[in-house]
Backbone as CSV, one residue per row, in Angstrom:
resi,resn,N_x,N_y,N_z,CA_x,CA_y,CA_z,C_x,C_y,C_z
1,UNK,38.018,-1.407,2.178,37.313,-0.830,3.310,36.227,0.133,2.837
2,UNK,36.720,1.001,1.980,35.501,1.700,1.461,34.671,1.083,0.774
3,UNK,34.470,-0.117,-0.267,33.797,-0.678,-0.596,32.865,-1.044,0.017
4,UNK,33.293,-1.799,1.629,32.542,-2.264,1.706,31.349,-1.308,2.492
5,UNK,31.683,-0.151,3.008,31.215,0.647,3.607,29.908,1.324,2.870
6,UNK,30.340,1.324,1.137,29.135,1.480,-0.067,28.303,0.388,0.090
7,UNK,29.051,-0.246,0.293,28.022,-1.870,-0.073,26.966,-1.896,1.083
8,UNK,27.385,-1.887,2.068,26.551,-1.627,3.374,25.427,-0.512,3.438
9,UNK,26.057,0.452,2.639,24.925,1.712,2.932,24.078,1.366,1.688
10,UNK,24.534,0.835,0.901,23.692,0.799,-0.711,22.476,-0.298,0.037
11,UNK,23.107,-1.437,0.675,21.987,-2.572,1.096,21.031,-1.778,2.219
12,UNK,21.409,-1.041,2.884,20.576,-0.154,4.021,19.879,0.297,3.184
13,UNK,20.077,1.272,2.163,19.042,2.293,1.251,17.965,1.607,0.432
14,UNK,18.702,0.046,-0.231,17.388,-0.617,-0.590,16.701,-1.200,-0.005
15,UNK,16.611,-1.643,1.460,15.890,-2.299,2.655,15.254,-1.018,2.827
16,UNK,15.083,-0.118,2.885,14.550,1.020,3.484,13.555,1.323,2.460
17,UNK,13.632,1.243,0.565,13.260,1.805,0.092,12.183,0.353,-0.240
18,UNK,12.606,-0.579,0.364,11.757,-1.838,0.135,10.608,-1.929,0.864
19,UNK,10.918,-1.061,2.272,9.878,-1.320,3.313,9.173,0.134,3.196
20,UNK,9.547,1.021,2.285,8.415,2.096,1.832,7.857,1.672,1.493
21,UNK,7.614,0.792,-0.010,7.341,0.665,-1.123,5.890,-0.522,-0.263
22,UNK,6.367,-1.324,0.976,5.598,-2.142,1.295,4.448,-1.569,2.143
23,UNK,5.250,-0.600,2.623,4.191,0.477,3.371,3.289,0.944,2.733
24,UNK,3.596,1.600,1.527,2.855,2.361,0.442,1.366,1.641,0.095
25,UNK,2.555,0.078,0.031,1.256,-0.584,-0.792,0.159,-1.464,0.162
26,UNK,0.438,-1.107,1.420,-0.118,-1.875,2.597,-1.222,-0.684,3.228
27,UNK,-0.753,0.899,3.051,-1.621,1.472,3.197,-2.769,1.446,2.260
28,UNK,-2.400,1.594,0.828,-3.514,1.508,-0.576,-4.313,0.489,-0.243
29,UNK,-3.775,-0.948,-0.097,-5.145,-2.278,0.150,-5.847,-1.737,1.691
30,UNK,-5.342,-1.231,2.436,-6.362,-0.893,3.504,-7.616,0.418,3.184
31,UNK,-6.378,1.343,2.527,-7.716,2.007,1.616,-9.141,1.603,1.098
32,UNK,-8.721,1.051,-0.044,-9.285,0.161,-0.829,-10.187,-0.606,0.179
33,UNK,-9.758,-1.456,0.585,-10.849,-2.154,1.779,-11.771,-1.219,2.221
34,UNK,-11.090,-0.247,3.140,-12.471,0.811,3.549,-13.304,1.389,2.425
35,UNK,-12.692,1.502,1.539,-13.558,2.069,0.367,-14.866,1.035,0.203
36,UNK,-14.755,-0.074,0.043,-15.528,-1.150,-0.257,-16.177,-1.483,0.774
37,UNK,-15.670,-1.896,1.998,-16.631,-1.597,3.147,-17.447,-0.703,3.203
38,UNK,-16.895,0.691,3.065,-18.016,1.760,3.482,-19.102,1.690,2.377
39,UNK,-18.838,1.364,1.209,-19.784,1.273,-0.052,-20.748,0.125,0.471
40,UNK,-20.105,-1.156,0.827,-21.516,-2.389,1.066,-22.339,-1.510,1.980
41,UNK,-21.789,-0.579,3.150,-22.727,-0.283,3.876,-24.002,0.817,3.399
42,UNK,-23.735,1.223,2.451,-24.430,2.021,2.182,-24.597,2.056,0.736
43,UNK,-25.118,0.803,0.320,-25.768,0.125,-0.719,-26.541,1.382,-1.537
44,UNK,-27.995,1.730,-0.258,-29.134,2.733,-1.386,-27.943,3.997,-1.418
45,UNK,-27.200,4.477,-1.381,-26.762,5.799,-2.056,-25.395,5.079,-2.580
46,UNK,-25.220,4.351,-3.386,-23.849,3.868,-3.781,-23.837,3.944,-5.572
47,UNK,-23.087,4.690,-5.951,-23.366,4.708,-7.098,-22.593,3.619,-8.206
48,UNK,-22.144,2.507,-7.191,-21.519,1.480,-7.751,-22.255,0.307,-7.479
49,UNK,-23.608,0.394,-7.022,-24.593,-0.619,-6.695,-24.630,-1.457,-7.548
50,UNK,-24.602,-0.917,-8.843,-24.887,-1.954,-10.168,-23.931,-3.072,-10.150
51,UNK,-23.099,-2.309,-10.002,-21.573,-3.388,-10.392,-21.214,-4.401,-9.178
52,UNK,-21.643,-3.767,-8.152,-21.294,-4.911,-6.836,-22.613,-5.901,-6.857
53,UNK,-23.747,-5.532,-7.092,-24.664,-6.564,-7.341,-24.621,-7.605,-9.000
């Protein structure tokens, strides 16, 4: 009975720490996107012009 009661909370804690981890990395690529968006838009002051062209 107690086992399984670990087992249950252990699988809760890594579902939880799975859907951080997806969060985390779902916020960063949206980052990232705006980063790059806002840069195409504003090409003449971009100091990464070189490299995207």
């Amino acid at each position: 009975m107690i086992t399984a009661k670990t087992k249950t909370k252990s699988k809760i804690e890594a579902t939880k720490s799975k859907i951080e981890v997806a969060n985390k990395n779902l916020i960063e690529i949206q980052n990232r996107k705006s980063f790059f968006e806002n840069a195409l838009a504003n090409l003449n002051n971009n100091p990464f012009r070189i490299v995207m062209l």
